[in-house]
C-alpha positions in Angstrom: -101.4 61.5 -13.2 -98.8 63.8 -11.5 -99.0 61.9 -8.3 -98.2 58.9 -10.3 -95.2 60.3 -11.8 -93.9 61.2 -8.4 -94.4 57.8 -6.6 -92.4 56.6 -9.8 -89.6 59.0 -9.2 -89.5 58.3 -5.9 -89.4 54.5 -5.9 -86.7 54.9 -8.3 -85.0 57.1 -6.0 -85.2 54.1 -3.4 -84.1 51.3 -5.5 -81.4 53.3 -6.7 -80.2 54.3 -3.0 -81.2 50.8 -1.7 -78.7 49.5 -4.7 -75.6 51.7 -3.7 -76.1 51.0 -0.4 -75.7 47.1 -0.7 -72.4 47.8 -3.0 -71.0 49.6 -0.1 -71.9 46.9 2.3 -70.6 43.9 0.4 -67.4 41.7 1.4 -64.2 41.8 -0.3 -63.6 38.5 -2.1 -62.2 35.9 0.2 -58.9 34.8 0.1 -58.4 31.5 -0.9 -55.7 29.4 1.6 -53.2 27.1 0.6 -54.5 23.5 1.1 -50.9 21.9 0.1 -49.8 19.5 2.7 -46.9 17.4 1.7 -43.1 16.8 2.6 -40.6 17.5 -0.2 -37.7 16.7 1.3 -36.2 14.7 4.8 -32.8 14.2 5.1 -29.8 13.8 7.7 -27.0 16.1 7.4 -25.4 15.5 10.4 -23.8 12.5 9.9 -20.5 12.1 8.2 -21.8 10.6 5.2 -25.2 13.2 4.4 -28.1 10.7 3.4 -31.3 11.9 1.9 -34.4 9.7 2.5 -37.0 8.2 0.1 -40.1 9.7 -0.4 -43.3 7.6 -1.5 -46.3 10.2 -2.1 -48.4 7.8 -2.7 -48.3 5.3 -0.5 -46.8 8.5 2.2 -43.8 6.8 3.2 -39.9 7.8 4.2 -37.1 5.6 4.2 -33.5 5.9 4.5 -30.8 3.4 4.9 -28.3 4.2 7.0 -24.2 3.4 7.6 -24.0 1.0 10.8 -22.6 2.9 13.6 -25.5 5.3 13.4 -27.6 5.9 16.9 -30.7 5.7 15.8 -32.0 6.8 19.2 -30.5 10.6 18.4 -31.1 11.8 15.3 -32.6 15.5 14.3 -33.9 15.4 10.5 -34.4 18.4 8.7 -37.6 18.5 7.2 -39.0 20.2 4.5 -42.9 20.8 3.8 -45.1 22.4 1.7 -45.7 26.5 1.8 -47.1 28.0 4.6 -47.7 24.4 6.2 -46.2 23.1 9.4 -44.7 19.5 10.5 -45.0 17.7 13.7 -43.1 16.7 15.0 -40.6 19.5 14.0 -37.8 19.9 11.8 -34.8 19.2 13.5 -36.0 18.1 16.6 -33.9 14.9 18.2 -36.1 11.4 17.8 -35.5 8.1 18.3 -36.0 5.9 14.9 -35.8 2.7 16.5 -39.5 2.3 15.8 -41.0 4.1 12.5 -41.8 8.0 13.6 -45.4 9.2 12.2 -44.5 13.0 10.9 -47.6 15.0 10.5 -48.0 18.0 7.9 -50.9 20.6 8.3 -51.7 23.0 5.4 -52.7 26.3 6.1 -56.2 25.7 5.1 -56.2 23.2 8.2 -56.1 19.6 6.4 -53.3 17.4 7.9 -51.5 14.7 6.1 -49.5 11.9 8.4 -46.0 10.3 6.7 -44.3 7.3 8.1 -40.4 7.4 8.3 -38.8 4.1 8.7 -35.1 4.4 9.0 -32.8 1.4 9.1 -29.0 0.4 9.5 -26.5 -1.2 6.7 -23.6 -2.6 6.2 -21.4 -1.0 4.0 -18.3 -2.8 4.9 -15.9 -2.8 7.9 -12.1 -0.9 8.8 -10.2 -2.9 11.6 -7.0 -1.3 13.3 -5.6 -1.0 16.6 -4.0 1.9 18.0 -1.0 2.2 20.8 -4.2 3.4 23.9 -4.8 -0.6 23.4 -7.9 0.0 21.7 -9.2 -1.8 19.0 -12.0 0.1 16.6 -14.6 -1.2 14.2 -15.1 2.0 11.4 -18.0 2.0 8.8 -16.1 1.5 5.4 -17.8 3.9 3.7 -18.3 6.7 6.3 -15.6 6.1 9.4 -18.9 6.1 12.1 -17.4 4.2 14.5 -19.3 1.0 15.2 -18.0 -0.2 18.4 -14.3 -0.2 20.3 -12.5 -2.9 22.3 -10.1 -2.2 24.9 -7.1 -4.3 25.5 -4.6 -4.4 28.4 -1.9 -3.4 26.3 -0.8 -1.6 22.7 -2.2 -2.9 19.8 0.7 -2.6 17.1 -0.7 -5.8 15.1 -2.1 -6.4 12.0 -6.1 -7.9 12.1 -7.4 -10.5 10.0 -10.8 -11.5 9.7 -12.1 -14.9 8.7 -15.4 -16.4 9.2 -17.1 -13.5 10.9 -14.3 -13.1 13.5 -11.2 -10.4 13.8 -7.9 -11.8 15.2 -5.5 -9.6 16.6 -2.7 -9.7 19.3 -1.9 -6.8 22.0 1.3 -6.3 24.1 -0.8 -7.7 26.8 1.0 -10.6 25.7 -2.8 -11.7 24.5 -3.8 -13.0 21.0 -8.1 -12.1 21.1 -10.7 -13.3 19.1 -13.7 -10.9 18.6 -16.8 -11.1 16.8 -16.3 -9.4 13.6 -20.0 -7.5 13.4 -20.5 -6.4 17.4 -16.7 -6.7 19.1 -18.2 -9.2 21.4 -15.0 -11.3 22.7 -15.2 -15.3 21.8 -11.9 -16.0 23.4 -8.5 -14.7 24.6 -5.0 -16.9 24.7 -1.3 -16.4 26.3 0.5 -18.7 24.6 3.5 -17.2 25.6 5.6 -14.2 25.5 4.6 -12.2 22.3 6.2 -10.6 19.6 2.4 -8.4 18.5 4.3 -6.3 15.7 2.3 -9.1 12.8 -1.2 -10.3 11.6 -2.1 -13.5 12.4 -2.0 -16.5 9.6 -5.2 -18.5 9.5 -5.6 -21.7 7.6 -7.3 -25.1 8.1 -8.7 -24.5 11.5 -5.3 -23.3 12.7 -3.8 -19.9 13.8 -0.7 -18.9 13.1 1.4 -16.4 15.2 5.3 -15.3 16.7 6.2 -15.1 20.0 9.4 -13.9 21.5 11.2 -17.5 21.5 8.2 -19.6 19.8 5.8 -20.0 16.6 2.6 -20.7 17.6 -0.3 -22.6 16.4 -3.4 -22.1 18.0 -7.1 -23.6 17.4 -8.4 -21.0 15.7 -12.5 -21.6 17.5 -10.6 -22.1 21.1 -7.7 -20.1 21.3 -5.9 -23.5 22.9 -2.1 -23.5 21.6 -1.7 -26.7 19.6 2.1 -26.8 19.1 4.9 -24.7 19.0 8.6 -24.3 17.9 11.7 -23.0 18.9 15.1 -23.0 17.3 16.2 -19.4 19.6 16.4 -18.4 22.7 17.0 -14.7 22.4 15.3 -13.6 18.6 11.7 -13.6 18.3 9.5 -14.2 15.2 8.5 -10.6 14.7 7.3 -11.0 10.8 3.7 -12.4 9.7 3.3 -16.5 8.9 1.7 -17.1 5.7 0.7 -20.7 4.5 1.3 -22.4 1.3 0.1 -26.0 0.1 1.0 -27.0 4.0 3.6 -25.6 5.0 3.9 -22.8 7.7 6.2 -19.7 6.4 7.8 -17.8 9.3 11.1 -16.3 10.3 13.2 -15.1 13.4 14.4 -11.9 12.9 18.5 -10.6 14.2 21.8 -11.9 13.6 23.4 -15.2 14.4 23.5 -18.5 13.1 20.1 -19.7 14.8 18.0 -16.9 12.7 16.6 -16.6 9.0 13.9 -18.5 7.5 11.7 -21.2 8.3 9.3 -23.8 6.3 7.4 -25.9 9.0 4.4 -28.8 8.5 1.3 -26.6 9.6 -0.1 -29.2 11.1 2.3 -30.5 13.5 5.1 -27.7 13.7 8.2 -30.1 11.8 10.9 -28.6 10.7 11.1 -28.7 6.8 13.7 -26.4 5.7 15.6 -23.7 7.5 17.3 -20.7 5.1 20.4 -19.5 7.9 20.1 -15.9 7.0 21.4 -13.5 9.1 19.9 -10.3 9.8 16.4 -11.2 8.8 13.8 -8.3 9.8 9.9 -8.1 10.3 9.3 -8.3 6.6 6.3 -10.8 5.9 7.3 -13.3 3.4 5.1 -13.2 0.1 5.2 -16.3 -1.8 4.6 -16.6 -5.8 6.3 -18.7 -8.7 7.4 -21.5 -6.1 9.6 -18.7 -4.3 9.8 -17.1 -1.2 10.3 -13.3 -1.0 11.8 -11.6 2.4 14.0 -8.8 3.0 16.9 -8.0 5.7 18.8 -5.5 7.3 21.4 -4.8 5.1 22.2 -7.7 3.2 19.5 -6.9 0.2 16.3 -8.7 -0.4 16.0 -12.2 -1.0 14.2 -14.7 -2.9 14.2 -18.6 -1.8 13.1 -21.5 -3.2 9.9 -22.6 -1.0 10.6 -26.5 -1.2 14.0 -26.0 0.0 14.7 -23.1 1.3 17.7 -22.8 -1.1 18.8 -18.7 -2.2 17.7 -18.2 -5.5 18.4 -14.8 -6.3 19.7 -11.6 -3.8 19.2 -8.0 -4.3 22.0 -6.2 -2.6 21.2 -2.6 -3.8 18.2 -2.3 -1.0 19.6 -1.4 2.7 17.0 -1.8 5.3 13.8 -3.6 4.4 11.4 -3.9 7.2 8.7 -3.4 4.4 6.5 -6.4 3.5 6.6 -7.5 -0.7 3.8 -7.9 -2.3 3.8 -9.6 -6.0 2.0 -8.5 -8.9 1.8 -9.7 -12.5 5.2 -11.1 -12.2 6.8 -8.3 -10.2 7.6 -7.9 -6.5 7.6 -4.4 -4.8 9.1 -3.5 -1.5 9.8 -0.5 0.0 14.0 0.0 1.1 16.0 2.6 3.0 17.4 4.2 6.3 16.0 7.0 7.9 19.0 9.7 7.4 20.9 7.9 4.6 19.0 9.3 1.3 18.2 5.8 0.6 14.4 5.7 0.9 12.7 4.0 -2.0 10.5 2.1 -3.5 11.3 -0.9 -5.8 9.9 -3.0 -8.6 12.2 -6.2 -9.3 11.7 -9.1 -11.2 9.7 -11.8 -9.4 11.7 -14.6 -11.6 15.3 -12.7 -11.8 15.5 -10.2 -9.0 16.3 -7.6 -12.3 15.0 -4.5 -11.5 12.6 -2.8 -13.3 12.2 0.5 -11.5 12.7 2.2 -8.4 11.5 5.6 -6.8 13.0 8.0 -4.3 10.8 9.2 -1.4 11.2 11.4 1.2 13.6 10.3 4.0 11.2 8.3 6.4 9.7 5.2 6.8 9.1 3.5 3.7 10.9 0.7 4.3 8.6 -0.1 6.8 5.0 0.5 5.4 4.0 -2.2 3.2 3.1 -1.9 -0.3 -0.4 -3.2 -2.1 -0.9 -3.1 -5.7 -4.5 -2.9 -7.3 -6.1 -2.1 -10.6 -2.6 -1.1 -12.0 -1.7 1.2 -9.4 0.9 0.6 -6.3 0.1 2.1 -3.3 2.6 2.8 -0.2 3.7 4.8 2.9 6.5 7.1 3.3 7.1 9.8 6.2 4.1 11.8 6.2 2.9 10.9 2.4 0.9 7.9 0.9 2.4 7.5 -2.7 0.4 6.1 -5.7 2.6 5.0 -8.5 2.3 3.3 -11.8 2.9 -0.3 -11.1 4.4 -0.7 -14.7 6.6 2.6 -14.8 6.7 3.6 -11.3 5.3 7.0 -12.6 3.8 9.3 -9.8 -0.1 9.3 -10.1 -0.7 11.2 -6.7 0.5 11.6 -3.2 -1.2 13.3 -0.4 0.4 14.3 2.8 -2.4 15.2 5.4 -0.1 15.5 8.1 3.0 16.8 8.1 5.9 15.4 10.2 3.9 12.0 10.9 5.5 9.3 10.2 3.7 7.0 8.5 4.5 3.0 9.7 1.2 1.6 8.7 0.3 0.0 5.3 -2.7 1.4 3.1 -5.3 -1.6 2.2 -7.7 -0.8 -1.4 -11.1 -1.8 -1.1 -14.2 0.2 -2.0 -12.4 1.9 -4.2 -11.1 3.8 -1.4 -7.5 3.4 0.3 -7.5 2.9 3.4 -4.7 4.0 6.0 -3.0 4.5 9.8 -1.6 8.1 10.1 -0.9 9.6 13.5 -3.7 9.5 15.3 -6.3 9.0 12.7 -7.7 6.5 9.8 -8.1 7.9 6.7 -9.8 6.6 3.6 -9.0 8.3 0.0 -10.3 7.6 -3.0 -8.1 5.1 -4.8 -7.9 6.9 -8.3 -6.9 10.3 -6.9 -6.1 10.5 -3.4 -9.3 12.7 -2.5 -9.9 12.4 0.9 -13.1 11.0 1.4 -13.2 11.0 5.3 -10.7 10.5 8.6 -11.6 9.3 11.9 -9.6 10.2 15.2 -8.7 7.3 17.4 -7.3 8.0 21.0 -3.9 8.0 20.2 -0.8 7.3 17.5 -2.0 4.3 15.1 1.7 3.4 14.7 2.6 -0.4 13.0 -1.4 -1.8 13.0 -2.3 -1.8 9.8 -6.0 -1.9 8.7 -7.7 -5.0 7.8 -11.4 -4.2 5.8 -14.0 -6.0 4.8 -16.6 -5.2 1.9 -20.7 -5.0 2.2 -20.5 -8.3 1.0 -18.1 -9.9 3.3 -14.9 -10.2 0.9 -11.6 -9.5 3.1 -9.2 -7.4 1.7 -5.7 -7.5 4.0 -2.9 -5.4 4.2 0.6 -6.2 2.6 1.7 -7.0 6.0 -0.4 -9.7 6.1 0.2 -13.3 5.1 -2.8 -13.4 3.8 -1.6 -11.5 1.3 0.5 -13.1 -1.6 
């Protein structure tokens, strides 16, 4: 019985040790590794506009549209994944998105999940402007990414227009060029003649309109072939933009004399019409409105004429040098007046129908008298020395002004589209938003901007021209 009781005890003993023993032998719980394998977020700081891309979980997609300009061939995402997971290839790492990239995320546990990035170009809309290197640049609307660049032999102080999918311009190459709109691919170049390149081309019916030093010229507008032209000087050129009305050809001959002033020509053959003698006409772009012609001179005021006659139906005396183009709005014509070192610098509001003035406000000496003025969504919008000016169009009230560089003059016009202003200054194009005069972003060309104002068109196509333009009523 004793020896019983002892094997008992004993195996007891065993079990007992045999028991511990196994709890000192056994494995810490494993730890568990994170199995998440996903990309949160892909975007592209780098370029001036930052654009975040779309992610699709489910069906394990990226996309991203991007503003045209952008090299798709260069570009360095920065990815973010999941934690403790890693992405091939890697964040920040240049590839070319000409083709959709495969991006593959691995979780630490080891599983692997592959995304697709497509990334592809729009068109947000197009700023033309020349600059005095001779180059010609194609901005994105929305961002300034330069989208391509045309060099000519010459300055490029004109004006663009755009019609049809093509950008006109002329270049003190004594050259008128005809570029595709989207790519800068040239469809034709002309010498019609000696060159007066301070304007924007006209463009109606087939024809183009532009001023040479002794002619007016009307070119086919596909071919670049002069089709007729007209003289009435042999010294004063026709430095101010044409504009086209109901048939007849606007254009005037700028300095003093008899053989000068304004002129009202059949658009399809070049006929006289009408001829206003005015003496000391300057570069300011007729507008046309209420059956009357609006100009302004060196100083002998600013002038309205009737367009079937040419006849002077009201003259503003109180406005010394106007080199500035008028635009009209809801029945009132603004201009910008003065002489650089006479305190005279303004801008005006008159009467379309009376010439009566309804406002007027002093800038800083400068150039105001030559930048030309647009009006949009009851705002006026202008150039003056080194500041753009927004003012009430009703009161003439100051809304904003913004001087980004100081001591630049400023001879180029601002042109509102996008809800942005665009504008030459210095060296640079600038776009600010319209409502406040934040700027939204600026673009270095190669040298001063000078005269060549922009020309821009929207995503959708729509032109919108500067007040230089006679395009612009």
């Amino acid at each position: 019985m004793k020896t019983t009781i002892k094997l008992f005890h004993a195996f007891a003993v065993f079990i007992l040790l045999a028991s511990l023993a196994s709890c000192n032998n056994d494995d810490p719980d494993p730890v568990t590794k994170n199995s998440s394998k996903a990309i949160s977020s892909f975007s592209l700081g780098s370029l001036n506009l930052s654009v975040a891309a779309v992610i699709d979980e489910s069906a394990k997609t990226i996309k991203a549209d991007l503003p045209s300009g952008t090299d798709l061939t260069k570009l360095a995402p920065t990815v973010t994944v999941s934690d403790k997971a890693t992405v091939s290839p890697a964040s920040g790492v240049v590839q070319d998105f000409t083709k959709p990239v495969v991006y593959t995320v691995t979780s630490e546990d080891g599983a692997s999940q592959a995304y697709t990035v497509t990334l592809k170009i729009i068109d947000n809309g197009t700023v033309y402007i020349g600059n005095l290197d001779g180059n010609f640049y194609a901005l994105d609307a929305l961002t300034g990414t330069k989208k391509w660049e045309f060099k000519t032999g010459g300055a490029v102080q004109s004006t663009p227009t755009v019609m049809d999918g093509v950008v006109y311009f002329a270049s003190w190459d004594k050259k008128i060029y005809a570029l595709d709109a989207a790519t800068g691919t040239q469809k034709w170049e002309s010498a019609p003649g000696l060159l007066q390149p301070f304007a924007a081309p006209a463009i109606e019916k087939g024809l183009l309109y532009y001023g040479g030093e002794h002619y007016l010229f009307a070119l086919d507008v596909a071919t670049g072939v002069v089709k007729w032209k007209f003289q009435d000087d042999e010294v004063y050129g026709w430095e101010a933009s044409p504009t086209v009305v109901d048939g007849i050809v606007y254009a005037s001959i700028r300095g003093g004399g008899s053989k000068v002033g304004i002129y009202g020509l059949d658009a399809l053959t070049g006929a006289l019409k009408w001829k206003a003698a005015k003496t000391h006409i300057t570069e300011s772009s007729p507008a046309i409105a209420n059956n009357l012609l609006y100009a302004g001179s060196e100083y002998e005021g600013f002038n309205a004429f009737d367009i079937k006659t040419g006849a002077t139906k009201w003259e503003y005396p109180d406005a010394s040098v106007v080199n500035s183009s008028p635009t009209i709005s809801n029945g009132t014509v603004y201009f910008g007046s003065g002489l650089f070192g006479t305190g005279t610098n303004k801008i005006l509001a008159l009467n379309a129908l009376t010439g009566a003035k309804k406002w007027e406000y002093a800038t800083d000496e400068g150039t105001v008298y030559y930048s030309s003025p647009l009006v949009a969504d009851g705002l006026v919008y202008i150039g003056g020395k080194s500041k753009l000016y927004a003012l009430d169009a009703t009161s003439g009230a100051k809304k904003w002004i913004v001087e980004p560089e100081q001591n630049t003059l400023i001879y180029s016009g601002p042109v509102i589209a996008n809800t942005l202003v665009y504008i030459g200054i210095g060296k640079k194009v600038y776009a600010f938003d319209a409502l406040n005069g934040t700027k939204k972003w600026e673009y270095e060309t190669s040298r001063t901007i000078d005269l060549s104002s922009p020309c821009v068109t929207d995503k959708n196509g729509k032109v919108f021209h500067a007040g230089i333009s006679g395009m612009v009523q």
